[in-house]
C-alpha positions as CSV (number, residue, x, y, z in Angstrom):
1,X,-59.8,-47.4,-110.3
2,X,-62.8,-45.0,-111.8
3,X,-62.3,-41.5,-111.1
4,X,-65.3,-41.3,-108.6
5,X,-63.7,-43.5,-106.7
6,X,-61.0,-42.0,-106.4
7,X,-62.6,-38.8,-105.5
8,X,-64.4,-40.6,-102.7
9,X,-61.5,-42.4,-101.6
10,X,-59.9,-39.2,-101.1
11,X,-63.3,-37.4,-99.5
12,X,-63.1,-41.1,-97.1
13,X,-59.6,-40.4,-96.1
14,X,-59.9,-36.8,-95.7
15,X,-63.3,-37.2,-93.2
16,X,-61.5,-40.1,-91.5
17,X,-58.3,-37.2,-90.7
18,X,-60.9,-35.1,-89.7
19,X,-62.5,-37.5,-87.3
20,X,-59.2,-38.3,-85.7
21,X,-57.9,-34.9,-85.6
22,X,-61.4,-34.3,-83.2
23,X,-61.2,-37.5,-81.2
24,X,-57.6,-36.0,-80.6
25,X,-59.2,-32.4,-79.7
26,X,-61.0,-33.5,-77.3
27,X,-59.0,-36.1,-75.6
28,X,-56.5,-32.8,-75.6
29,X,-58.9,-30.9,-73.0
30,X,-60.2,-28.8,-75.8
31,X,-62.8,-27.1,-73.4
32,X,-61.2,-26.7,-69.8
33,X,-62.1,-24.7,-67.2
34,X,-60.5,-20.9,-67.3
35,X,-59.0,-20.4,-63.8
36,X,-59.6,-16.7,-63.4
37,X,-63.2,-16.3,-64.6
38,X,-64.3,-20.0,-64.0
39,X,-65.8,-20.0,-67.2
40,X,-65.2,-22.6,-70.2
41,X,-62.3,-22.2,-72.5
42,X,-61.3,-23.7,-75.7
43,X,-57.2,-24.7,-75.0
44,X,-55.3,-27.4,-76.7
45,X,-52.0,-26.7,-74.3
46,X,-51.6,-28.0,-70.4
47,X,-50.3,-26.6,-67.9
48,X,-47.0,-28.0,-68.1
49,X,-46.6,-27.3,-71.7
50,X,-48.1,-23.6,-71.4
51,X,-45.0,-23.2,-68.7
52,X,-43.0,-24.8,-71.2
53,X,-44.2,-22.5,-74.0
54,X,-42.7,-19.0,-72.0
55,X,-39.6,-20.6,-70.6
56,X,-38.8,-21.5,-74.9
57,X,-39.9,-17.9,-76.0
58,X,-37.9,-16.1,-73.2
59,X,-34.7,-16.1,-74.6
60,X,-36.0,-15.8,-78.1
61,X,-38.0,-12.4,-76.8
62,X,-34.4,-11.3,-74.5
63,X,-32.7,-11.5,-78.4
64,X,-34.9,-9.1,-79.7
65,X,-35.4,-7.0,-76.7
66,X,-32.7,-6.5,-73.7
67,X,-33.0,-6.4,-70.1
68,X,-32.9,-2.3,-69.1
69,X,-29.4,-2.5,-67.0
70,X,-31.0,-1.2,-63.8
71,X,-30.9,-4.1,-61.3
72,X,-32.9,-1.5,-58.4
73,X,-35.5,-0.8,-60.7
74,X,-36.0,-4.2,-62.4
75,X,-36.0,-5.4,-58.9
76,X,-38.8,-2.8,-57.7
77,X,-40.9,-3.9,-60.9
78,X,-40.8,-7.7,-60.0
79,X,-41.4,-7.3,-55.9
80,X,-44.9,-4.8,-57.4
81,X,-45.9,-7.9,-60.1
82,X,-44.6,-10.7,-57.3
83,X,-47.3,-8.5,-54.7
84,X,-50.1,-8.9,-57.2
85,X,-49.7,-12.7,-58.3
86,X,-50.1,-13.5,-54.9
87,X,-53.8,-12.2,-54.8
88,X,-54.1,-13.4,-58.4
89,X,-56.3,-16.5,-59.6
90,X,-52.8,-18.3,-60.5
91,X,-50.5,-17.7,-57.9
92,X,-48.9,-21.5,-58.1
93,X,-47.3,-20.8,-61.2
94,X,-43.7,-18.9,-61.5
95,X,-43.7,-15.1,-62.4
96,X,-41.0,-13.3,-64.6
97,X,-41.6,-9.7,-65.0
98,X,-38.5,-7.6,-66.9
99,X,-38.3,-4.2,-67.8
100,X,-37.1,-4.0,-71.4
101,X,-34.9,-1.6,-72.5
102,X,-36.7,0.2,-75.5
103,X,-38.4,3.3,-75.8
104,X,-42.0,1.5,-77.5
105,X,-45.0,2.6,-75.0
106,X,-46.3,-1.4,-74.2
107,X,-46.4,-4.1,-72.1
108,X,-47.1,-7.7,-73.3
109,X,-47.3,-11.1,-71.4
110,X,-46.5,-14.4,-72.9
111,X,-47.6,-17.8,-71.6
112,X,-47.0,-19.2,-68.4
113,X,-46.4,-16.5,-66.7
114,X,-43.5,-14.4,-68.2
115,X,-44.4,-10.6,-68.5
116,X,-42.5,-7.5,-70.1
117,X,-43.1,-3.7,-69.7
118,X,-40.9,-1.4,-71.1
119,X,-39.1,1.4,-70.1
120,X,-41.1,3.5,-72.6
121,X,-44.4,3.0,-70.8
122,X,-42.8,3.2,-67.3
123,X,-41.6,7.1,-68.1
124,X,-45.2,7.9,-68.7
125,X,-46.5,6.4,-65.9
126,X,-47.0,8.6,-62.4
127,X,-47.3,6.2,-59.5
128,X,-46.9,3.0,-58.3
129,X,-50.5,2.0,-58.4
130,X,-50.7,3.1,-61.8
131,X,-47.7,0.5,-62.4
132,X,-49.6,-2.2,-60.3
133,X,-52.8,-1.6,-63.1
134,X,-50.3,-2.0,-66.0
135,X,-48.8,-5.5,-64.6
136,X,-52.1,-6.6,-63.3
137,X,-53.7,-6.4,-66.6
138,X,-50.6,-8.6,-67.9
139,X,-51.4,-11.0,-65.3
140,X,-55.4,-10.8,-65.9
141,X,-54.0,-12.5,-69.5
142,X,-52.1,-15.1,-68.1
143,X,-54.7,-16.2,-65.5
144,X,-57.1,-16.0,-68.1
145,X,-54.8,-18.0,-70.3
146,X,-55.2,-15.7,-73.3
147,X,-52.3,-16.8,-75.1
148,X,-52.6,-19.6,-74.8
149,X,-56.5,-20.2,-76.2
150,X,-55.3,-18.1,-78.9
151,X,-51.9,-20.6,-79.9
152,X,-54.8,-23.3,-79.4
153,X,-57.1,-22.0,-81.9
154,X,-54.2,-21.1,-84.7
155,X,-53.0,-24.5,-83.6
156,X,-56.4,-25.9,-84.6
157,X,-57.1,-23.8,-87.8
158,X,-53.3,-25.2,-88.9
159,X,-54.1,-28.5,-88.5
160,X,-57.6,-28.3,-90.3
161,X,-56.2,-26.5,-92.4
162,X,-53.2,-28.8,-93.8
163,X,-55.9,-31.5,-93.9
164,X,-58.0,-30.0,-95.9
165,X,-55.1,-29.1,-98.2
166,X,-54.3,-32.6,-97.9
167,X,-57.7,-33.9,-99.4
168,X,-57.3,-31.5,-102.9
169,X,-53.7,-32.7,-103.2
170,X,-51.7,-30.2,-101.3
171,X,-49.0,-30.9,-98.9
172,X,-50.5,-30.8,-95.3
173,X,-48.7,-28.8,-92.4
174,X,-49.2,-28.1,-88.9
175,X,-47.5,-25.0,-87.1
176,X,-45.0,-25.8,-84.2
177,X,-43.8,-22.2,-83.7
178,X,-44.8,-19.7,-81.8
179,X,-43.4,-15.8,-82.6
180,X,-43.3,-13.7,-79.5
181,X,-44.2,-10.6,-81.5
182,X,-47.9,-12.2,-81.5
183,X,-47.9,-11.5,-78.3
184,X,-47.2,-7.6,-78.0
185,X,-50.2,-6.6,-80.4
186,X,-53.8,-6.8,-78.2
187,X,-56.2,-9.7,-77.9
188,X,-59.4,-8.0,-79.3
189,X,-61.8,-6.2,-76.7
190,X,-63.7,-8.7,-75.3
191,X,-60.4,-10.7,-74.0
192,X,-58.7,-6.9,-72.9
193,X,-62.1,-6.2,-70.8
194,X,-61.5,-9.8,-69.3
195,X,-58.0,-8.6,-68.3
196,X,-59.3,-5.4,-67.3
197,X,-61.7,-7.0,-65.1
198,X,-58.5,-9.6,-63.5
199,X,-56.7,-6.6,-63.3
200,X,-58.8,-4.5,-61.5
201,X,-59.9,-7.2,-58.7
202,X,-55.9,-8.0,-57.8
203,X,-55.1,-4.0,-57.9
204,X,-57.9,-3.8,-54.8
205,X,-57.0,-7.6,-53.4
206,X,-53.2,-6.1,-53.4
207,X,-54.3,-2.7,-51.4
208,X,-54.2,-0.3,-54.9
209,X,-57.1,2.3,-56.6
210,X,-59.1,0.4,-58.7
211,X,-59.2,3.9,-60.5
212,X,-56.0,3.6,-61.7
213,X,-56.3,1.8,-64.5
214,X,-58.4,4.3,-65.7
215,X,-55.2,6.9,-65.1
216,X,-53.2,4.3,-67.4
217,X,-55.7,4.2,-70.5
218,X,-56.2,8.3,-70.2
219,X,-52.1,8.6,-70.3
220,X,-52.2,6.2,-73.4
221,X,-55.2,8.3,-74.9
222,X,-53.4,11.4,-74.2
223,X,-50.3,10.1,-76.4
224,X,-52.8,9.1,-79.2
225,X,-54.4,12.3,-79.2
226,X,-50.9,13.8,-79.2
227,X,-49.4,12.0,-82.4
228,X,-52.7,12.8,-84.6
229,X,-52.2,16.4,-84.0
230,X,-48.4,16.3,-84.3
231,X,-48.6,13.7,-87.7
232,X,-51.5,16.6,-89.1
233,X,-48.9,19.2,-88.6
234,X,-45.9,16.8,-90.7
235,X,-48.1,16.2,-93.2
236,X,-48.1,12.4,-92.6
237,X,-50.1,9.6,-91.4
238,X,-50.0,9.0,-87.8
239,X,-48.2,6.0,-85.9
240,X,-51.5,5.4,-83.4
241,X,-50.2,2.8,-80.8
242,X,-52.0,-0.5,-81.2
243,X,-50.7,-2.3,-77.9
244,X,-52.2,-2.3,-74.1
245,X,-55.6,-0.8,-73.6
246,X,-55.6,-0.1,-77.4
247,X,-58.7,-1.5,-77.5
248,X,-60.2,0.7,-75.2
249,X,-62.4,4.1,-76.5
250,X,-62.0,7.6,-75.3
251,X,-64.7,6.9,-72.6
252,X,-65.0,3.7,-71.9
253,X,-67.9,2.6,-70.2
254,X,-67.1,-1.0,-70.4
255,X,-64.0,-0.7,-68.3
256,X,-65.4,1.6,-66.1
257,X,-67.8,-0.7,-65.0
258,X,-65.4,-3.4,-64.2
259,X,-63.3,-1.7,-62.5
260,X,-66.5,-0.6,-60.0
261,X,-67.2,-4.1,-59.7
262,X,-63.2,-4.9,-58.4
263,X,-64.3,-1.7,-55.8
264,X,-66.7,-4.7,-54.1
265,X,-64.4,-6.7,-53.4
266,X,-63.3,-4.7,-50.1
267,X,-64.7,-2.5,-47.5
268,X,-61.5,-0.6,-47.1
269,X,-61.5,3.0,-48.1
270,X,-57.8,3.4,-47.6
271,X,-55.6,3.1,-50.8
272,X,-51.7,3.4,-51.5
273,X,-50.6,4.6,-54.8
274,X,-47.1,5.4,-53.8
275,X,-45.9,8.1,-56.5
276,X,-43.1,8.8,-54.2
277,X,-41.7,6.0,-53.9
278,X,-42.5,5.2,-57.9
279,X,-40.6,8.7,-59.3
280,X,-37.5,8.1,-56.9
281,X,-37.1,4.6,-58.8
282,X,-37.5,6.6,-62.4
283,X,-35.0,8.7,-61.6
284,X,-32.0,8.4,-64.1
285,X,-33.6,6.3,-66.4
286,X,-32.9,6.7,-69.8
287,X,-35.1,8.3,-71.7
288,X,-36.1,8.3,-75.2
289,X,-34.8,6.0,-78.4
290,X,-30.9,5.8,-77.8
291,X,-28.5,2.9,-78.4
292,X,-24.4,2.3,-78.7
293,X,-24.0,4.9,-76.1
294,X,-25.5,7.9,-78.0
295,X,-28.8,9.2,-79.0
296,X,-30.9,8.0,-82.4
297,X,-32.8,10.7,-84.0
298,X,-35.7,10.1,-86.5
299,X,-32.4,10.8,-89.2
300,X,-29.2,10.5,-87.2
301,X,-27.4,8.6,-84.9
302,X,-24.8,10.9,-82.9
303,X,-22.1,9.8,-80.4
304,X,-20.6,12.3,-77.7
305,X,-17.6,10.6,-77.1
306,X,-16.9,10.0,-80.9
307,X,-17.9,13.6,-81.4
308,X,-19.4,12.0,-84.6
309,X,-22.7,11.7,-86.2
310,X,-24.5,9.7,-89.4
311,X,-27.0,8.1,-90.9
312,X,-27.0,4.5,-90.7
313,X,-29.6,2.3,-93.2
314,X,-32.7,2.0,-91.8
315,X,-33.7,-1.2,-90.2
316,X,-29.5,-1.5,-88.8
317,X,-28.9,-1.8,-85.3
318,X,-26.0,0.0,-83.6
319,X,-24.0,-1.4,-80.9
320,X,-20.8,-0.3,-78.7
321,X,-18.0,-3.0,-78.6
322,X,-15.0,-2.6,-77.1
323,X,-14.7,0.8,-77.8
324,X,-16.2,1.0,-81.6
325,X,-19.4,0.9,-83.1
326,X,-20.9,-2.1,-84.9
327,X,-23.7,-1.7,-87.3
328,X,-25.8,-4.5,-88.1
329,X,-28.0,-5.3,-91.3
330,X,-31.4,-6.8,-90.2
331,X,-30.5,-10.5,-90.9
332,X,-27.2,-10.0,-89.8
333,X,-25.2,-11.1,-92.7
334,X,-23.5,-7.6,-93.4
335,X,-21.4,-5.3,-90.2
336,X,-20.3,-1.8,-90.3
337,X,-17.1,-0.9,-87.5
338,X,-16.3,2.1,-86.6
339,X,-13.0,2.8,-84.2
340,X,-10.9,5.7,-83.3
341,X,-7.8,5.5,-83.0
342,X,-5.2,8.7,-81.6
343,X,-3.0,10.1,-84.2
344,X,0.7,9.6,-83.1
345,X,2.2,11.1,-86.3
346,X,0.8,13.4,-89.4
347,X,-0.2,10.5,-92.0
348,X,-2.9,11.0,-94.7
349,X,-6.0,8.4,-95.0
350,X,-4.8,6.3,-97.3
351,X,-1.1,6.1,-95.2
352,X,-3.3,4.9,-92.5
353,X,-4.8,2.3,-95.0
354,X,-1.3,1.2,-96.2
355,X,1.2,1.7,-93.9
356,X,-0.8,1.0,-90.4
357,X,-3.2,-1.6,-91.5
358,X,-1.2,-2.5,-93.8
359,X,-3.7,-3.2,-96.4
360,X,-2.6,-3.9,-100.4
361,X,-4.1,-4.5,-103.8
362,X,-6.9,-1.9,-103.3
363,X,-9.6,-1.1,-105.5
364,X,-11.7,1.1,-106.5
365,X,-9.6,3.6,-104.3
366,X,-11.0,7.2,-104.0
367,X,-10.7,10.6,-101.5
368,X,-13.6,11.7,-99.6
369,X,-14.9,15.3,-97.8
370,X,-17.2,14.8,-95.1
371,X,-18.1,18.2,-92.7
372,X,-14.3,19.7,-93.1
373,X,-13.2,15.7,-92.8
374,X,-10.3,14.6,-95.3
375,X,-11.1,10.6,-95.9
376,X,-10.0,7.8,-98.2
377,X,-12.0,4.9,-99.2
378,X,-11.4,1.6,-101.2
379,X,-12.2,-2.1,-101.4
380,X,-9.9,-4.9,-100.0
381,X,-10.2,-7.6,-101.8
382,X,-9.3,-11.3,-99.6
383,X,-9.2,-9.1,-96.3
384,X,-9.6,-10.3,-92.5
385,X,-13.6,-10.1,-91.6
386,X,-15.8,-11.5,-89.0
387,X,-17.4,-13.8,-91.5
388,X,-14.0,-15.1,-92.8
389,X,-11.7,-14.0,-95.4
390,X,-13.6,-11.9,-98.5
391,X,-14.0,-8.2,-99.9
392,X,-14.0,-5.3,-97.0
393,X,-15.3,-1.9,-97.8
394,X,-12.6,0.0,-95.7
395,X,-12.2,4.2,-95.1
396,X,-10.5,6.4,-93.1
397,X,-11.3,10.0,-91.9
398,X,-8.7,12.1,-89.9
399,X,-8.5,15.7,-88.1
400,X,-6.4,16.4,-86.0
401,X,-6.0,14.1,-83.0
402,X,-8.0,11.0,-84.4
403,X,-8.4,9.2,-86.9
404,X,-11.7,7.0,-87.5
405,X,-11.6,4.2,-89.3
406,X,-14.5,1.9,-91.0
407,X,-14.6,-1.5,-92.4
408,X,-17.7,-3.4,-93.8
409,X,-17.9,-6.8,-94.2
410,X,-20.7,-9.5,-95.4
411,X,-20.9,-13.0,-95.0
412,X,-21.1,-13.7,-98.8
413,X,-19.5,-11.7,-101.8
414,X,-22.9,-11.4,-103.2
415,X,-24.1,-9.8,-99.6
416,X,-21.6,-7.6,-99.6
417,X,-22.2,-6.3,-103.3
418,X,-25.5,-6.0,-102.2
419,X,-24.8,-3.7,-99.7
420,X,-21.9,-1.9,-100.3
421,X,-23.9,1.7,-101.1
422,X,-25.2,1.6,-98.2
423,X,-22.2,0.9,-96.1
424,X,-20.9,4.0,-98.4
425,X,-24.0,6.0,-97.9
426,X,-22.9,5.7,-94.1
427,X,-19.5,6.3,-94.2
428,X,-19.9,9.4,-96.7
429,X,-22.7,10.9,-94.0
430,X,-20.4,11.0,-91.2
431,X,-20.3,14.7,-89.4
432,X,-18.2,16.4,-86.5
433,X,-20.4,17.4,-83.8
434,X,-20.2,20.9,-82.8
435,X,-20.8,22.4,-79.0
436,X,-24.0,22.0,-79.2
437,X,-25.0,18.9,-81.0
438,X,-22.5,17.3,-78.5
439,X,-24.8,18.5,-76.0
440,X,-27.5,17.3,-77.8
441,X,-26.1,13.7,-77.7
442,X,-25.5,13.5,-74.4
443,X,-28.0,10.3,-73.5
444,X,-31.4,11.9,-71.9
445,X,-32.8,10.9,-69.0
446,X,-35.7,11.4,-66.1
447,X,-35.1,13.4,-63.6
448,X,-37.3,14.2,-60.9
449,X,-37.8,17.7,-59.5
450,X,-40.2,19.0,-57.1
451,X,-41.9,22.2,-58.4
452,X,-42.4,25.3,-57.0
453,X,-44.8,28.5,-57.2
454,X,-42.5,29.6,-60.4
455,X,-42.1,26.5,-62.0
456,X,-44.6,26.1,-65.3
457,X,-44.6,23.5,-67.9
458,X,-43.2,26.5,-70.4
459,X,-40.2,27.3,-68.4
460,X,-39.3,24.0,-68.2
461,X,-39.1,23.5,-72.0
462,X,-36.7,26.5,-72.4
463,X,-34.4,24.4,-70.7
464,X,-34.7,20.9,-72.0
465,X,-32.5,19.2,-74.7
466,X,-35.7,17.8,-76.1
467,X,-35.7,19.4,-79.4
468,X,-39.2,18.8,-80.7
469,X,-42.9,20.0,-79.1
470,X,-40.8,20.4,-75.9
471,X,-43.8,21.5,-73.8
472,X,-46.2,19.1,-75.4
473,X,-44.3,15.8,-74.3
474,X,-43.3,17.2,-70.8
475,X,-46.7,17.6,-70.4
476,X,-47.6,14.0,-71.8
477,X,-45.1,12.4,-69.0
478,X,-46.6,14.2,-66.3
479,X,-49.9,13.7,-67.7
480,X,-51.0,17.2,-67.6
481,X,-51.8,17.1,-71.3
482,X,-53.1,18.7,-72.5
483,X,-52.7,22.2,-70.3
484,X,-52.7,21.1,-66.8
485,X,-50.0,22.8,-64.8
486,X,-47.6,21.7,-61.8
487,X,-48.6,22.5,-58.4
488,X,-46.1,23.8,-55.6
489,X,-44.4,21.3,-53.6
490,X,-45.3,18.5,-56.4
491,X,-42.8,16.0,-57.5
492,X,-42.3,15.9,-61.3
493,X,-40.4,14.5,-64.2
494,X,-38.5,16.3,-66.7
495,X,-36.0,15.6,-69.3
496,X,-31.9,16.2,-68.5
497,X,-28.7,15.2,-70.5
498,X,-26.4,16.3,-67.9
């Protein structure tokens, strides 16, 4: 065959893909009918399959982020969410809402109906209307089937895409995946003003202030305004949140203007926002980045009832297991353990090593000082590991009622190769905690006080254990940054480790 036949042979096969992919488009419902603004979408996804699509990326979302162990308040956040679906343009489908136990500021909703806030953004919120906005913008996505029109069109652009790869010889592809971290970042402003507007109209139809959305995007302002002053001070670029209401300027006159519109939906003048009731269900809740039972610092992690602190790798999660740490790498193919153990009888490191553990043929033996610590480390080659018999980093550091013993293992040699400096790195940064470091990792919390004629957000930083511009993120949770003050009789949060 001539070459320009094969080139339009390959054109003719690549326009009849094309054609089919279309036909297939639109037998699909590529333009349905958005159920919230009654407008025309473009969605490749039912119903069915949308519901389908959230129950699949639950778990896979619950592996990255876990449920915050408070059944009361989880329970609180679902009956607020539940309240508002009800007066929602989707009320048929199923709701999830969980609070997620990280200290990021966001919220994020994926489809069919599954919705996550985090504990981060609850401790800066003030009321329960200003919780109903959050939720109700969540839901304005999911009525609006954001997520999904947006899966459709990468959908679309994959298929195209592998076709047109296809035609010049390439190998063609089509995306079945979905990544829930898609999900946290924002939709662009014109989708978040759609939301907005959802939002706002089940805030009023549920018997909330329109106006407090607004509260929520000043509060996230606040914290932006916050971390461009506090990254000019470091000398570094600033970590400007790019999640819910992200979109939205300083003064937004866009949102303002849907959120009058939602005021038309009733003639009632009589709103609830219920901070009360909101701050009673924050208090105790952890506060802050913490994990394993102890508190993570921008370059430690420290343990009260260790007494210990280091510096694990950055990027390693840190977990309590039956009474030790575990330290993860990011794929998961290398583990640090720590455990304590009492000291029965006066034995040095390396007697622990031999004579408890009963370890043999180690290499690459050597002592170790650590803060006043006496240690031992060495390699044990053809050890016990979770990943199977193979090389374990081991050490030991004693004083005089413990003694704290490490092992890192990887699931291949080469792994552990790899990262056997840093497992050292970790071991070697290990610190006793004095008095007031102890103090210090004692996990923070809210707790809610009710102020008086004395009380002033400066006296109430002389007594935090929040170490760093104190007054500046009191003032953030209560949003009274940047100088407003507490008034007498007023309920407000504050920081304790007690």
């Amino acid at each position: 065959m001539h070459r320009d036949d094969l080139q339009v042979s390959a054109f003719g096969s690549w326009f009849t893909r094309l054609t089919l992919v279309l036909m297939l488009v639109s037998g699909l419902g590529a333009c349905a009918t958005n159920p919230a603004t009654g407008g025309v979408d473009f969605v490749m996804m039912s119903e069915e399959d949308e519901i389908k699509m959230g129950q699949e990326l639950h778990p896979q979302i619950m592996t990255q982020y876990r449920a915050y162990p408070n059944p009361d308040l989880q329970e609180y956040v679902n009956d607020i969410g539940q309240k508002l679906v009800r007066n929602s343009d989707r009320p048929n489908i199923e709701y999830t809402f969980t609070v997620i136990d990280s200290d990021l500021v966001n919220a994020f909703a994926t489809p069919g109906g599954y919705i996550y806030v985090s504990r981060g953004l609850l401790a800066y919120l003030n009321s329960e209307a200003e919780l109903a906005a959050v939720l109700g913008h969540e839901i304005g996505h999911v009525t609006a089937r954001h997520a999904v029109g947006q899966h459709s069109r990468g959908a679309l652009m994959n298929v195209l895409g592998g076709i047109a790869n296809a035609a010049t010889g390439g190998v063609a592809g089509v995306a079945t995946g979905a990544i829930a971290g898609a999900y946290i970042s924002s939709y662009g402003r014109d989708k978040e003003l759609e939301a907005d507007r959802e939002g706002a109209e089940y805030l009023v139809r549920s018997g909330y202030p329109s106006s407090a959305m607004i509260e929520v995007v000043k509060i996230l302002k606040h914290q932006e305004a916050f971390e461009i002053e506090r990254a000019a001070e470091e000398g570094r670029e600033p970590r400007v949140y790019h999640g819910i209401f992200s979109t939205h300027p300083d003064n937004d006159t866009r949102l303002r203007k849907v959120v009058q519109e939602a005021d038309k939906l009733t003639e009632s003048a009589v709103f609830a926002d219920n901070r009360d009731v909101f701050l009673s269900h924050l208090d105790g809740m952890v506060f802050g980045k913490v994990g394993a039972g102890g508190v993570i610092t921008e370059d430690e992690f420290r343990h009260a009832r260790f007494g210990i602190g280091m510096v694990y790798p950055s990027g390693w999660a840190i977990a309590e297991s039956r009474g030790r740490l575990e330290s993860s790498a990011p794929d998961r193919k290398s583990l640090l353990i720590l455990s304590r153990q009492p000291l029965k009888e006066t034995l040095s490191p390396l007697d622990i090593l031999t004579k408890k553990i009963g370890l043999s043929n180690l290499q690459d033996g050597r002592t170790l000082q650590a803060d006043g610590l006496v240690g031992y480390t060495a390699l044990a080659p053809n050890a016990n590991s979770p990943f199977g018999r193979g090389t374990v980093r081991y050490a030991v550091f004693t004083d005089d009622r413990y003694a704290y013993v490490f092992a890192g293992a990887s699931q291949t040699e080469a792994i552990q190769k790899r990262n056997d400096w840093r497992m050292l790195s970790t071991i070697k940064s290990m610190r006793k905690l004095d008095g007031q470091s102890k103090r210090s990792a004692r996990i923070p919390h809210i707790a809610v006080i009710e102020a008086n004629a004395a009380t002033t957000m400066a006296t109430l930083a002389t007594a935090s254990p929040l170490t760093d511009y104190v007054e500046q993120q009191l003032r953030l949770l209560n949003n009274f940054y940047p100088e407003g003050e507490p008034q007498p009789g007023q309920k407000i949060k504050i920081i304790d480790s007690k």
